[in-house]
Structures are given as C-alpha cells and as structure tokens.
C-alpha positions in Angstrom: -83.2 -53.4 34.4 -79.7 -54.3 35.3 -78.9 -57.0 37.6 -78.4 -55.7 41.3 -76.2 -58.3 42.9 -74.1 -57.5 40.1 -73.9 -53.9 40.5 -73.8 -53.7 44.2 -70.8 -55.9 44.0 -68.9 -53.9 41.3 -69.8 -50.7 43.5 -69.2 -51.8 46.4 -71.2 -49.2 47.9 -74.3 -47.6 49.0 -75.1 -44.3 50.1 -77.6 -43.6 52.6 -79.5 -40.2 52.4 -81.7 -38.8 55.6 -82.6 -35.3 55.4 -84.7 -32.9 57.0 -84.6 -30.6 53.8 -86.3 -32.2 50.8 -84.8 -29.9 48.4 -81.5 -30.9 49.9 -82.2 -34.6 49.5 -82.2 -34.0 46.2 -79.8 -32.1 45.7 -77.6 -34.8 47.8 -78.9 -38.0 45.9 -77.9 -35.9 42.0 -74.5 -34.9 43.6 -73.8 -38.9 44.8 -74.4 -40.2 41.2 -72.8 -37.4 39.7 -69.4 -38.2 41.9 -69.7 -41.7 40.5 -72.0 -43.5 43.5 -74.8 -44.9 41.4 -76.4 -46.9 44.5 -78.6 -44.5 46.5 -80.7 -45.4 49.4 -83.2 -42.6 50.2 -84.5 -43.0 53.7 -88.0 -43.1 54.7 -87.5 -41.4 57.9 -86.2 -38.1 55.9 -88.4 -35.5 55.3 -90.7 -36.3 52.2 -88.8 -39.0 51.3 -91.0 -39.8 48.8 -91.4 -36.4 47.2 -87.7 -36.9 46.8 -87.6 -40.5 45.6 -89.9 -39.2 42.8 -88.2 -36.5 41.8 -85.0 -37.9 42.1 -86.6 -40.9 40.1 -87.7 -38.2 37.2 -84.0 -36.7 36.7 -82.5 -40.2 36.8 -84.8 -42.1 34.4 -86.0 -45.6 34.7 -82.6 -47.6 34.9 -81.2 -46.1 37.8 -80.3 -47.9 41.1 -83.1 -45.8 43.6 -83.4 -47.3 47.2 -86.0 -47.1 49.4 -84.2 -47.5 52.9 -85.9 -47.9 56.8 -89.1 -49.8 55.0 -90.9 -51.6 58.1 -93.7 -52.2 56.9 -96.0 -53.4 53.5 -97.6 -50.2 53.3 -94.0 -48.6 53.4 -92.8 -50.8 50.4 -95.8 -50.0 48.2 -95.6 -46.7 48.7 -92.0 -46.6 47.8 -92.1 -48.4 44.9 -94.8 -46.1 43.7 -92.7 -43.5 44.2 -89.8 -44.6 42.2 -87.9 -46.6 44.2 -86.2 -50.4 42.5 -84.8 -51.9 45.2 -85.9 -51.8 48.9 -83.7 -51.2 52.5 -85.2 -52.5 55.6 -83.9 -52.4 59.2 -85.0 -55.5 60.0 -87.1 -58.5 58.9 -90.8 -58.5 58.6 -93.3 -57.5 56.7 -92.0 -54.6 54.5 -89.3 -57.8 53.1 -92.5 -59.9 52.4 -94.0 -57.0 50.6 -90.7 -56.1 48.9 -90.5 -60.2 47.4 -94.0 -60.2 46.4 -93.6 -57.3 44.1 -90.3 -58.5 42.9 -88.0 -56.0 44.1 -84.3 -56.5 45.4 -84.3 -55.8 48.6 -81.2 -55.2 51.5 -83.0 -56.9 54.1 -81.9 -55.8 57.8 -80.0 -58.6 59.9 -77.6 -58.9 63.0 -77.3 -62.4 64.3 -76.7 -66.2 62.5 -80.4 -66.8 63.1 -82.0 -63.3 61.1 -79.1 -64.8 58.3 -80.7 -67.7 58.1 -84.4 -66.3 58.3 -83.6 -64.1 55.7 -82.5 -66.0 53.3 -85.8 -68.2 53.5 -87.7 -65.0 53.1 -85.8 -64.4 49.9 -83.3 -61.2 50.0 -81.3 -60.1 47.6 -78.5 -59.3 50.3 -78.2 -59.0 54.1 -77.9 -55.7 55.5 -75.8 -56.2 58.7 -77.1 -53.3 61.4 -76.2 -51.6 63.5 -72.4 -53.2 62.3 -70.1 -50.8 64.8 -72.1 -51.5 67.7 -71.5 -55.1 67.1 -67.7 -55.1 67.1 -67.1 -53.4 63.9 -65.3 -55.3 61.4 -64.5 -58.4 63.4 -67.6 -59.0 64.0 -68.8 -59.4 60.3 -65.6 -61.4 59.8 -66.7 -63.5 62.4 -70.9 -63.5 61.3 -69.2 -64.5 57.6 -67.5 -67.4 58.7 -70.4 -69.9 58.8 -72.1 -67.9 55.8 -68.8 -67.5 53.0 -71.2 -67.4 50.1 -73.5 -64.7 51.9 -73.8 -61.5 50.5 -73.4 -58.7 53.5 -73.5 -55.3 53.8 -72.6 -53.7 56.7 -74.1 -50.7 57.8 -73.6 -48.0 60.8 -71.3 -46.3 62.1 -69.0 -47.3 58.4 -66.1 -44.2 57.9 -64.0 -44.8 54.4 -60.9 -47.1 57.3 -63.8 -49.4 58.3 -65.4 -49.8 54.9 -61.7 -50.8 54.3 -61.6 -53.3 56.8 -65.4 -54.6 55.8 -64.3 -55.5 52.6 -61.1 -57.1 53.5 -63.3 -59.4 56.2 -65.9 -60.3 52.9 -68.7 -57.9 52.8 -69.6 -57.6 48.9 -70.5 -53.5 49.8 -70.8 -51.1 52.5 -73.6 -48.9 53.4 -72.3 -44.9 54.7 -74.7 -42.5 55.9 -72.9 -39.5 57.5 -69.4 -40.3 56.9 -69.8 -40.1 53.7 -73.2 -37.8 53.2 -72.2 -35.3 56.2 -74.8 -32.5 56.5 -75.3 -32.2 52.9 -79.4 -33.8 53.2 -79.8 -30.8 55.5 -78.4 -28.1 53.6 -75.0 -28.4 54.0 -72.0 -27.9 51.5 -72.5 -30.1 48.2 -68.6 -29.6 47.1 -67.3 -30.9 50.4 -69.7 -34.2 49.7 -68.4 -34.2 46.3 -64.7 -34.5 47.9 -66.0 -37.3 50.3 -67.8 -38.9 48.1 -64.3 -39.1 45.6 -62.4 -40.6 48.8 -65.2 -43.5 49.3 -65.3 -44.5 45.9 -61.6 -44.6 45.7 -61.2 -46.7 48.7 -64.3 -49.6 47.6 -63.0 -49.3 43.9 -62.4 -52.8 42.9 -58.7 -53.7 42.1 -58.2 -55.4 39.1 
C-alpha cells in the first residue's frame, strides 16, 4: 500500500462522489481516475454506496486510493472497509475516527475550529478535513485556522470551485476536497465527457509546480 500523506499531497486533490444512481457512481468514480484523479471519496449517503465501493474496488485492484466519505459511526467504518474502501472520510469526530484508527486505516477526519484540530490530532488522523470551509469564510478562514497549526495537514471541503481550491492551496491546505464543482451531475446520470473536461481543469489547477 502506498503511503497516503504522500499521495494526497502530490494530488492535491480529492473527489467527492454522492449519487442517487449506483450505476452512475460507478461510472463517475472509473471516469475521475481515468482523467488522472486517483483520490476518490465515495459517500455513504449515495445510493448503495457500498455496492459501488465494491465494485469500484474490483475494477481498480487492491492499490488504489478508495474513500469511504460521511462515516459517523463504527458500524459505518466496518462496513466500508469491508466493502473496499482504504482510507476513511468523516464529517466530524467520533466514533467512526475511533473505528477508522483501530483498524489502521488513514482517515480525513472532519474538523472546523482550533479545539476539533487539536482533538483530532490526539485521536490520531491522517489529515483534518476542514467542513463546511465556504461557510466559514472560505479561504481566509483556513489561512487564519493554519496559522497556529503550520505543520497541520488540512483539507478543505464545501462549497471548493477550481478559483477557491486556488486560493486553499496558496493559504496552506496540502489538498482540496470538490464535490459538485468538480463531479456536477455526473453520480446521477449526467454527462461523463463534460466531467471528464472538469475534471482536466481541477487537476491542472492543484498540479504541483515544480
């Protein structure tokens, strides 16, 4: 298994997929790795998620980066790893993070203020999920929550369009999380070339300048 901190930093990004058409959560999670976004979060809250992580898992192989993403709880972490998934999203902090450690997955563990930070890191995450980021302030505000934490990785999430990903990563976020800017209608049916097209534009602007 390759390293994720690693990865997620070289990516610099995570896609988010929610659906309410398994067959086009699917389809959505093959057409993000095939445009050349290898870190895919399948939501929990998208119908049969897990039908889709283990499919998606099947056609992938064993190495691939496969998130589990809006894990609450311990049940919801087992279950997700059964089905395929290697590294774990939750909203918040709590049990599904506890559940997440214990089986020695990475996990994105869902934070907002300097306190969650701090409580996080205790409970051992592989990187702080900052949600809901826009609501917050948007960039600023992660520059701000990065001050007193400069060796924290973060990852905002919500609301993140390819200008504020831009942004995020100027302020020190080591990735962004997109969900419809970047996925669009695509998990519910929608057209697969005109994710392909987004998806080229996001990886172009978190690409990594050398």
């Amino acid at each position: 298994m390759r390293d994720f901190p690693t990865d997620l930093r070289a990516r610099r990004l995570v896609a988010i997929v929610r659906g309410t058409d398994p067959d086009a959560s699917f389809r959505t999670v093959m057409t993000l790795v095939e445009s050349g976004v290898p870190l895919v979060e399948v939501s929990l809250s998208g119908a049969d998620a897990l039908g889709v992580l283990r499919r998606a898992r099947a056609d992938l192989g064993a190495d691939a980066w496969l998130g589990a993403g809006t894990v609450r709880t311990a049940d919801d972490a087992r279950r997700a790893a059964d089905a395929g998934a290697n590294l774990i999203v939750t909203p918040g902090l709590g049990a599904g993070v506890d559940e997440a450690v214990r089986l020695g997955l990475p996990v994105l563990g869902g934070v907002l203020t300097p306190t969650e930070v701090i409580a996080a890191e205790a409970a051992g995450v592989t990187a702080l999920k900052v949600f809901p980021a826009s609501a917050m302030g948007g960039p600023t505000y992660l520059k701000a929550l990065h001050a007193p934490f400069p060796d924290t990785a973060f990852v905002p999430v919500g609301g993140v369009d390819a200008v504020a990903a831009e942004a995020y990563l100027a302020f020190g976020a080591v990735a962004v999380g997109v969900g419809s800017p970047l996925v669009g209608d695509a998990a519910d049916g929608g057209d697969l070339g005109a994710l392909r097209a987004r998806a080229a534009e996001f990886v172009e602007t978190t690409a990594v300048t050398l």
